[in-house]
DOLO-877242 format. One line per field, with one value per residue (C-alpha): residue number from 1; chain; y, z, x negated. Coordinates in nm, 2 decimals. Last residue first. Layout:
nr <- NUM	...
kette <- A	...
v <- Y	...
w <- Z	...
u <- X	...
END
This chain:
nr <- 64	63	62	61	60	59	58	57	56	55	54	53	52	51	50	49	48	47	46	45	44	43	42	41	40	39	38	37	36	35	34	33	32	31	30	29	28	27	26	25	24	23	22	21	20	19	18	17	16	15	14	13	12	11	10	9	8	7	6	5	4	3	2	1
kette <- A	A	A	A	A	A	A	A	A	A	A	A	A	A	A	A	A	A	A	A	A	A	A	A	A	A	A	A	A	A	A	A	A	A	A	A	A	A	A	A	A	A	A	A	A	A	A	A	A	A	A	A	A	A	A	A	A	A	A	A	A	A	A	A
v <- -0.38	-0.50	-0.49	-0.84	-0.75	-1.06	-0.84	-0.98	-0.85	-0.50	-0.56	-0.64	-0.38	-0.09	-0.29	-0.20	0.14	0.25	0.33	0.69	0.67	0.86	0.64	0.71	0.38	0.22	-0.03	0.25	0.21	0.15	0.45	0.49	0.69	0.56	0.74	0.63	0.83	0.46	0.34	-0.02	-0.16	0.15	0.00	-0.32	-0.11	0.12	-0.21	-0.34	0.01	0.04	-0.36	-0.29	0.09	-0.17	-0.33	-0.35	-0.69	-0.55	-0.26	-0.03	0.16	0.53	0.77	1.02
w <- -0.63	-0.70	-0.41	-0.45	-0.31	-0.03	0.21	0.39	0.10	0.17	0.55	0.45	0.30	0.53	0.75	0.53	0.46	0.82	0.97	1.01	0.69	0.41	0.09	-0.28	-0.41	-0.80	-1.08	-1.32	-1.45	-1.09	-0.96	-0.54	-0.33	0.04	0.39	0.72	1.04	1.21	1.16	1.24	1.16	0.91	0.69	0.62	0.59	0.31	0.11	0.14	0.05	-0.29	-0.38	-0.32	-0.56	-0.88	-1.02	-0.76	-0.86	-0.87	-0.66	-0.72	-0.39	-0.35	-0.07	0.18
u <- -1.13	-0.76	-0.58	-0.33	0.08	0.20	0.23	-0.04	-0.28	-0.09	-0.19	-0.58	-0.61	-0.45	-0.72	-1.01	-0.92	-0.90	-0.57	-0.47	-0.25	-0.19	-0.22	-0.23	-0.08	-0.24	-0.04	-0.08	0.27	0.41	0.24	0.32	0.30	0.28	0.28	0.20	0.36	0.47	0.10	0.06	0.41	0.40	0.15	0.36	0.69	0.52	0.42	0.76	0.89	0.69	0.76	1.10	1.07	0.97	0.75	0.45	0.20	-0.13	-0.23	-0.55	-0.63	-0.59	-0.72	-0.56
END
């Protein structure tokens, strides 16, 4: 599990677009997310780099 820094969730659509995203390469992927802190705990077997790149493709920014 690990957390990445998330701008532009606001609500529980951004949450599930970003869990949908991850699960078209990990079907068992998990997402929780903190809208306040603007931050995702992830449990995934992807590497970091890719579970990335497919919340940038998303359309949501990963702040470093």
């Amino acid at each position: 599990m690990f957390s990445l820094k998330v701008s532009g969730m606001t609500c529980g659509g951004c949450v599930n677009a970003i869990t949908r995203a991850l699960q078209t390469q990990d079907s068992q992927a998990r997402v929780e997310a903190d809208l306040g802190a603007q931050t995702v705990q992830i449990e995934s077997v992807l590497n970091p780099e890719l579970v990335r790149q497919l919340i940038v493709d998303a359309g949501f920014p990963v702040m470093n």
